[in-house]
C-alpha positions in Angstrom: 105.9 110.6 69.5 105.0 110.6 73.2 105.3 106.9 72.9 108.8 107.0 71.7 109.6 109.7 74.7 108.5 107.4 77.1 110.1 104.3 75.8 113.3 106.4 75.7 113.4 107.4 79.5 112.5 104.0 80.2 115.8 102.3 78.1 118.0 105.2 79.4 117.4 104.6 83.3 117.5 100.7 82.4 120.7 100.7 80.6 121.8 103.0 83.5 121.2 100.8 85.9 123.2 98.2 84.5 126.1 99.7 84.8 128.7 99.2 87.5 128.7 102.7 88.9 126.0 105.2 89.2 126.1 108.0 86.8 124.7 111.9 86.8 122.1 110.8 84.4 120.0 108.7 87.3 118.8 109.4 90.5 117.5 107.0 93.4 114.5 108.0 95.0 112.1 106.2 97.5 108.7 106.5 97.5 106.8 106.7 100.8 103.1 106.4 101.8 101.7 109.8 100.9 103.2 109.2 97.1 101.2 106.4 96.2 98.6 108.0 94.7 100.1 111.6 93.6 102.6 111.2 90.6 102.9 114.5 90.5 104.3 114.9 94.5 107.0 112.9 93.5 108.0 114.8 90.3 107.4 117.9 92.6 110.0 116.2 94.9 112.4 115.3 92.5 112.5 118.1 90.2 110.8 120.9 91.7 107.7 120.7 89.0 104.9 118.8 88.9 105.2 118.4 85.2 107.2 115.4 84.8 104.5 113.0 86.5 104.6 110.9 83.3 108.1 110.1 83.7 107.8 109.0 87.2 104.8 106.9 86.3 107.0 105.0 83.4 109.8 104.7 86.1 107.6 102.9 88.3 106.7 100.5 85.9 102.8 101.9 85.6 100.9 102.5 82.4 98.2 104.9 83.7 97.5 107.6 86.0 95.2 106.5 88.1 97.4 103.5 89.4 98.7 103.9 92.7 102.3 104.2 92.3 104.6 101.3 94.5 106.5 101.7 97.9 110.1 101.5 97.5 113.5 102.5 95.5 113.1 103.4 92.2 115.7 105.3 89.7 114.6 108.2 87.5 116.7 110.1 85.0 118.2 113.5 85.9 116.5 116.2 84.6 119.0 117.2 82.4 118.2 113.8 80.6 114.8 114.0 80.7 115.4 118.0 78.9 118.2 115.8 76.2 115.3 113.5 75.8 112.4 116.0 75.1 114.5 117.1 72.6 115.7 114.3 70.7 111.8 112.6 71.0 109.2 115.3 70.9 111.4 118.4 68.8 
């Protein structure tokens, strides 16, 4: 289930991303030097919680936690996709 989650989020911002214009559902964020190594900093950044590490970490193209995260511009869904989902995947 968390699987499918994942995948999800990871197929939204990508087929986002394709598109010609920007849309509510993504958002650009860089990451800088002190994020490398804290997922949870740039969730905490992001989205005001440190709970949605795991989505940053699939954004950035890692697979585990303990990989430092990469320097640069990255999109991650909006947290109101991230909430539609939860809901869909893990309800």
């Amino acid at each position: 289930m968390i699987h499918e989650f994942h995948n999800a989020v990871r197929q939204s911002v990508e087929s986002e991303k394709k598109r010609s214009t920007i849309s509510k559902r993504i958002v650009l964020y860089s990451i800088g030097e002190d994020e490398l190594l804290d997922h949870g900093l740039v969730s905490l950044r992001l989205y005001n919680t440190r709970k949605y590490h795991d989505v940053v970490r699939i954004c950035c193209g890692k697979s585990f936690a303990h990989e430092a995260l990469p320097v640069g511009m990255f999109y991650f869904p909006s947290v109101s996709e991230i909430l539609r989902l939860k809901k869909l995947h893990l309800d």
